[in-house]
C-alpha positions as CSV (number, residue, x, y, z in Angstrom):
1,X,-6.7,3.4,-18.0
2,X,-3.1,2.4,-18.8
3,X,-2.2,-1.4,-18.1
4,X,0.5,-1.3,-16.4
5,X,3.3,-4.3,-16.4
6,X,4.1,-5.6,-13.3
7,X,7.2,-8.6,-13.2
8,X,8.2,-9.9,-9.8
9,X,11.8,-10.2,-9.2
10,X,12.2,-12.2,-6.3
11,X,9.5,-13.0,-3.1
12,X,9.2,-14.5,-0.1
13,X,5.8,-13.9,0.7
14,X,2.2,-15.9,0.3
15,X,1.0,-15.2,-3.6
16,X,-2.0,-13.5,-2.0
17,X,-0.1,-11.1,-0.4
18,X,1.8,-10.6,-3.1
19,X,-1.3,-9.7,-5.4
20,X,-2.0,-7.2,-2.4
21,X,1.4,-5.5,-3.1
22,X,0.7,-5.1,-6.6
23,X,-2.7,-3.7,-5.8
24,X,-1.7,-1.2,-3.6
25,X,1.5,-0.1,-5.5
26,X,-1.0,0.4,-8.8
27,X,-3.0,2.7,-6.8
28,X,-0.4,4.3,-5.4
29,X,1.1,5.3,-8.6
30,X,-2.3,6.2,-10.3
31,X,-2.0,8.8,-7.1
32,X,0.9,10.0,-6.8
33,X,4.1,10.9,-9.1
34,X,6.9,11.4,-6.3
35,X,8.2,7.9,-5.6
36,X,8.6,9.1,-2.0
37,X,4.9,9.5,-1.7
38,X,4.6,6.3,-3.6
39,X,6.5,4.0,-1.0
40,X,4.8,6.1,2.3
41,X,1.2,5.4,0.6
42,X,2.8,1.9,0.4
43,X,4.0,1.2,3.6
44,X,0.8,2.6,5.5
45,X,-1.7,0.6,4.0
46,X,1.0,-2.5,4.8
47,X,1.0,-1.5,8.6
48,X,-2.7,-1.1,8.6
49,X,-3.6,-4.9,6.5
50,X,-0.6,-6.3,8.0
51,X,0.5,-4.9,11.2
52,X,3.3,-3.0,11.6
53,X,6.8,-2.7,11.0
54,X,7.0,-2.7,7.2
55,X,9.5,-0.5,4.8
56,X,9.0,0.5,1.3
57,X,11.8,1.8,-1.3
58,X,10.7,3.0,-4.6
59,X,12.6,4.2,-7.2
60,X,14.1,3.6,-10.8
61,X,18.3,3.3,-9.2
62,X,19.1,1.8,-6.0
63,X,21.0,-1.1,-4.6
64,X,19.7,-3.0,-1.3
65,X,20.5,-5.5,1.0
66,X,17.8,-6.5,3.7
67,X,16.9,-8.5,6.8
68,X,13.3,-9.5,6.9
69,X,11.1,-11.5,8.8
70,X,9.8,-15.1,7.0
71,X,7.0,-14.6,4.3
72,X,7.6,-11.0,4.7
73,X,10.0,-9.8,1.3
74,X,9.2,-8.7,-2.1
75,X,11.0,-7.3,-5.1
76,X,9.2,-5.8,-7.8
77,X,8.8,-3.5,-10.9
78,X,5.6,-2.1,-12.0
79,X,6.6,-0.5,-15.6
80,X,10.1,0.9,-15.4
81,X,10.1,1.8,-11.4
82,X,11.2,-0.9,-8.6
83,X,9.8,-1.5,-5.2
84,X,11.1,-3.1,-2.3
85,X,8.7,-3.9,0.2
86,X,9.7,-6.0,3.8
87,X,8.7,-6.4,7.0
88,X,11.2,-6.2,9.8
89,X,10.7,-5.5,13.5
């Protein structure tokens, strides 16, 4: 199995968590190659460790600008392919 290189642009969320959202993004992409299916697979396990509302954007091109709830934000590449992931109600 390919190590992949994760590098964590900018958080606002508990380093455990964190390591959760790298965790499930990993598997996600060992299990999927659409990035849609990537971010749903994503956001449903969030809702189900975390309660819900969380959002997920995946994707190699994309500009943002979110709201989200304290402790509830990340930023992320794993290999060449970003994810957004925040909580907001």
């Amino acid at each position: 199995m390919e190590r992949l290189t994760v590098t964590i642009i900018s958080a606002d969320m508990h380093e455990d968590i964190q390591q959760k959202a790298v965790e499930i993004t990993v598997t996600a992409i060992e299990k999927y190659t659409i990035e849609k299916d990537i971010a749903a697979y994503i956001k449903m396990e969030f809702d189900k460790y975390y309660h819900p509302t969380w959002h997920c954007i995946v994707g190699k091109h994309f500009g943002s600008y979110v709201t989200h709830e304290l402790n509830c934000f990340i930023y992320f590449y794993v290999k060449n392919v970003a994810i957004l992931l925040y909580k907001c109600d």
